[in-house]
N, C-alpha and C positions, 0 to 999 in steps of 0.2 A: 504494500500500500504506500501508496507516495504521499507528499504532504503538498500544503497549498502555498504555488510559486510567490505571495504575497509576503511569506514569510520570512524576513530577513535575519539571517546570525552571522554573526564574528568572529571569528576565529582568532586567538592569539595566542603565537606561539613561535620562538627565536628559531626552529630546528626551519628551514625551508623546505625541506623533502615532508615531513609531516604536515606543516600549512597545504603544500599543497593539494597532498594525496586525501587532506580531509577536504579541502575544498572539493576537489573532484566526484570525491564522492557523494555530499551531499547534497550538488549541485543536479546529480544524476538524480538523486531521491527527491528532488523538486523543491529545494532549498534554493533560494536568491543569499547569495554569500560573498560576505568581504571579508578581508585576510589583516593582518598585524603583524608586525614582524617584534615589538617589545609593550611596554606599560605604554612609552610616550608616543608612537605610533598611533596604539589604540586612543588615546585619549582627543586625536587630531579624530581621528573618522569618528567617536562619540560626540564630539563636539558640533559637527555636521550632520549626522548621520542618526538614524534612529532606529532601534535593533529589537528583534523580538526575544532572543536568547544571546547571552555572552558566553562561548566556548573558551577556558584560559590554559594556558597552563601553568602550574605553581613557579617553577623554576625555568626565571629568565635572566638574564642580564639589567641590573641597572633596576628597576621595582620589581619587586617580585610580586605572584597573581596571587596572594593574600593579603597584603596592602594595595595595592590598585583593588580586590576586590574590597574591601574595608572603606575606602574611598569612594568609589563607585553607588555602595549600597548606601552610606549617606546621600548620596544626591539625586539616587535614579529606585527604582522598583525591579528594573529589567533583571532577568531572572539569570543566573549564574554557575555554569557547569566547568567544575576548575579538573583540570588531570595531573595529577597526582604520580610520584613512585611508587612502584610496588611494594607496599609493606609497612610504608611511611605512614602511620596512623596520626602521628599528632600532627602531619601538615592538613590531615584530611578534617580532623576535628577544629586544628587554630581555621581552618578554613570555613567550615559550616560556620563555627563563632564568628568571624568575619563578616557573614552574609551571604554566603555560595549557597543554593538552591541542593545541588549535588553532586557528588566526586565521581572518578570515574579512574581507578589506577593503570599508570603504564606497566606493562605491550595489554594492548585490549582490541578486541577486535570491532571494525569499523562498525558493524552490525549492531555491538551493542552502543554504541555509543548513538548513534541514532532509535536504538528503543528508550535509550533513556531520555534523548532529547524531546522527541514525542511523548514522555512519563511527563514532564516538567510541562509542556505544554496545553497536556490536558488536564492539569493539577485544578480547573474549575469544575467541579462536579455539577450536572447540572439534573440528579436526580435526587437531589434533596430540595427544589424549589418551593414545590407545592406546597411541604410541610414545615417550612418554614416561619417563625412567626416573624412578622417584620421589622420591628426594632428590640436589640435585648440591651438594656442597660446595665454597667457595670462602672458602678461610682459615675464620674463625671465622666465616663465614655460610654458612649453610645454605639452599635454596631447595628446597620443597615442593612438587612441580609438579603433586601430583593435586588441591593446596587452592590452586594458585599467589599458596603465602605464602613471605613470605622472612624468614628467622629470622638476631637474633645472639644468641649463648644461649637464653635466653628470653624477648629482648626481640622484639615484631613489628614488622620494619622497614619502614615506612606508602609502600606505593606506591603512585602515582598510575594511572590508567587505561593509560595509555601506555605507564607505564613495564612494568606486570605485562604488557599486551600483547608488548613487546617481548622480554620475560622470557620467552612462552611460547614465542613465535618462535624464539628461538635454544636454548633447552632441549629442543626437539623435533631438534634436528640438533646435539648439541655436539661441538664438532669440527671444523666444518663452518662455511666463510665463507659469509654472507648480507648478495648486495648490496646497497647504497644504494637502488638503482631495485626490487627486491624489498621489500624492508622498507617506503618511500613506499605500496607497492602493500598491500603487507597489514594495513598500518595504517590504508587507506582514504584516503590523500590523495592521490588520482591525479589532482583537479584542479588547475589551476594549472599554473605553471612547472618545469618537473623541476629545476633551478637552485636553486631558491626552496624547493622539498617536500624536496630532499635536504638542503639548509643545514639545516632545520628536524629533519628527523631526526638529524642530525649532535648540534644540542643537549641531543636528547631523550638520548642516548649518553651525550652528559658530563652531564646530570641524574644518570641512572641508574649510571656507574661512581661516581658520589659515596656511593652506598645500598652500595657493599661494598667498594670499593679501597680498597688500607692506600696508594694514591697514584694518584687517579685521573690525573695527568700520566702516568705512566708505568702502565698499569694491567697486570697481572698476568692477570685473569680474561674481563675484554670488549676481548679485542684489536683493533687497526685491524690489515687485510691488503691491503698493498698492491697496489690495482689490481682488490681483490676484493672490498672491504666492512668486516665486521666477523664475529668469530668469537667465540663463549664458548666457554673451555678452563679446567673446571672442576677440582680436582681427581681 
């Protein structure tokens, strides 16, 4: 299944033989694709340019794609697939803490990195709308679940891919605990080690109680339940 030529991503990444061979490729899979050769590079085509997904790689010359992505997710939403060495756990975690979407370790084959880019893609579920209630409030944030936007007054509180994902996940059940091993699965990262996909969901948690808790240590509104996951228990 090919994806829709509308869809533009970026590639960055110091090696030339690999820019290119993923551009090719995903150019074949109906990707519209521009290339980077470092941090400052990218930052010339973001400056112009407007991306549906950022492909990086951790280890480049001169910024490396955990500061560019650190940077980046301050100032933008666009959803972030950093690649990683084989085995490197803490680049992969300093990385999700960062702001990256999802990791994706070196040699990996092209196939799956375009399943996961389509995972991160469709990270909007769109079969919890019906049962939705439309506004849930938590302290002085509000969360909009038919625009799934998340408001403090009237400031809009900039969620990342994942995080509004996850957002919709638990706003379609609040009340209600949803596993670890659920959440990996509807966020799309069922490959890999379930050890490794829950750690990572785990971060995306404390990313997201940071966007509303008057004390994400102790959080009030995205509870942990033990033995069962996590629960949003909104006002």
């Amino acid at each position: 299944m090919t994806s829709q030529p509308e869809i533009h991503l970026l590639i960055v990444d110091d090696d030339e033989r690999i820019r290119t061979l993923l551009q090719k490729f995903l150019v074949r899979n109906g990707f519209w694709v521009s290339a980077a050769r470092d941090g400052a590079h990218a930052r010339r085509l973001l400056d112009g340019l407007e991306f549906d997904l950022i492909v990086m790689d951790v280890m480049m010359p001169g910024e490396d794609g955990i500061s560019l992505t650190r940077d980046l997710r301050a100032r933008m939403p666009t959803p972030i697939l950093l690649l990683t060495a084989k085995g490197e756990t803490s680049d992969r975690i300093a990385g999700l803490e960062a702001g990256a979407d999802d990791y994706l370790a070196k040699p990996f084959e092209p196939k799956e990195l375009l399943l996961r880019i389509n995972a991160i893609l469709r990270r909007t579920p769109a079969t919890v709308e019906q049962k939705l209630p439309k506004v849930l409030n938590m302290g002085p944030v509000r969360y909009d679940a038919d625009r799934g936007e998340m408001w403090r007054g009237n400031e809009l509180v900039r969620l990342t891919a994942t995080e509004a994902a996850l957002m919709r996940i638990f706003a379609a059940k609040p009340g209600e605990p949803v596993s670890r091993g659920q959440l990996v699965e509807d966020l799309g990262r069922g490959s890999g080690r379930g050890e490794a996909q829950e750690r990572a969901v785990d971060v995306q948690i404390t990313r997201l109680r940071r966007k509303f808790e008057s004390d994400p240590k102790q959080p009030r509104y995205l509870q942990t339940v033990r033995g069962a996951g996590y629960m949003l228990a909104p006002d």
